[in-house]
C-alpha positions, 0 to 999 in steps of 0.5 A: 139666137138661144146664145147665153141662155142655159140652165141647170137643173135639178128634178125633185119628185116625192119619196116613193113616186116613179117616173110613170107616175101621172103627176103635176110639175112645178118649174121654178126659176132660181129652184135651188135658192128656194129650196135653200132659203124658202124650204119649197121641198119640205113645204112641197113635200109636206102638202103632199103628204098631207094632201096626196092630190097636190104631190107634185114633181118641183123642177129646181132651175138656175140659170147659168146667166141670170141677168140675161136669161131672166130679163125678159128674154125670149131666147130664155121663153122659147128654152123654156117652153119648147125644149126643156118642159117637152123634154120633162114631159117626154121622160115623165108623165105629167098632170095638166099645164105646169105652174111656174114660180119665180122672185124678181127678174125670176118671176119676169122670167117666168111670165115672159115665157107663159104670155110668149107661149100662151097654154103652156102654163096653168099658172103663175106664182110671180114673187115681188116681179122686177117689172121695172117701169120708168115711173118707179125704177129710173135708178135701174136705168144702169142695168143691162137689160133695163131697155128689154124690161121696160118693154115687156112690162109696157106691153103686159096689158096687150094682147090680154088673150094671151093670158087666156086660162092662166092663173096668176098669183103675185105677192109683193112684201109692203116695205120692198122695192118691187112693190110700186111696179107690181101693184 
């Protein structure tokens, strides 16, 4: 059942492009926090002026229910990727596989759906991942979707092909929380 998961969303494309226009897409989850706090469309839109081969078109997602979707959740992956990304390439054209991005259960979220749907990603910028793990993350124990996280990042290491042409990039600052589990 998809019930819980839903998002909103906003599509950014540069100044002067159309919807014909043949051009990457960037998906990012809690896309409205970034570009509130992180200024991803200005930087975004700034690379594309100065590098006119990386203009791209930024899908700004927030979900309606973050614990629940961005926990690992497969309801949130099969949205993801068999509804909302083929809507977005049915309505304008697009270059290659998507990249994704997200921060914390963000980024889990994001790597839920690119390893449940192997393909549908180019890559992956994963930004201090809450891949919770017994080891590092007992005091998460009280969240909700603890038992769900602790399952996907267990099971990261298997079935590496379905990592098969995927990029992944993850950062991690060295005073953060997230830091043990992501290295």
């Amino acid at each position: 059942s998809d019930s819980g998961v839903a998002v909103a969303g906003e599509l950014w494309a540069p100044h002067g492009s159309t919807s014909d226009e043949l051009l990457p897409l960037l998906v990012a989850n809690d896309g409205r926090e970034y570009a509130q706090f992180g200024d991803l469309l200005g930087y975004v839109g700034w690379l594309g002026r100065a590098r006119p081969e990386l203009r791209c078109r930024v899908m700004l997602l927030d979900p309606v229910n973050r614990d629940r979707s961005y926990s690992a959740s497969p309801a949130y992956g099969r949205m993801l990727t068999r509804r909302l990304l083929p809507e977005l390439r049915a309505r304008f054209r697009t270059r290659g596989a998507p990249v994704g991005m997200g921060a914390s259960l963000g980024a889990v979220a994001i790597l839920q759906a690119a390893s449940s749907d192997p393909g549908t990603f180019g890559g992956v910028l994963l930004q201090s991942g809450s891949f919770f793990t017994e080891a590092f993350d007992a005091h998460e124990s009280g969240f909700r979707f603890y038992p769900r996280l602790l399952r996907f990042t267990s099971a990261l290491d298997a079935q590496p092909e379905r990592y098969d042409g995927l990029e992944v990039v993850m950062t991690c600052g060295t005073g953060e929380e997230n830091l043990q589990n992501n290295r």
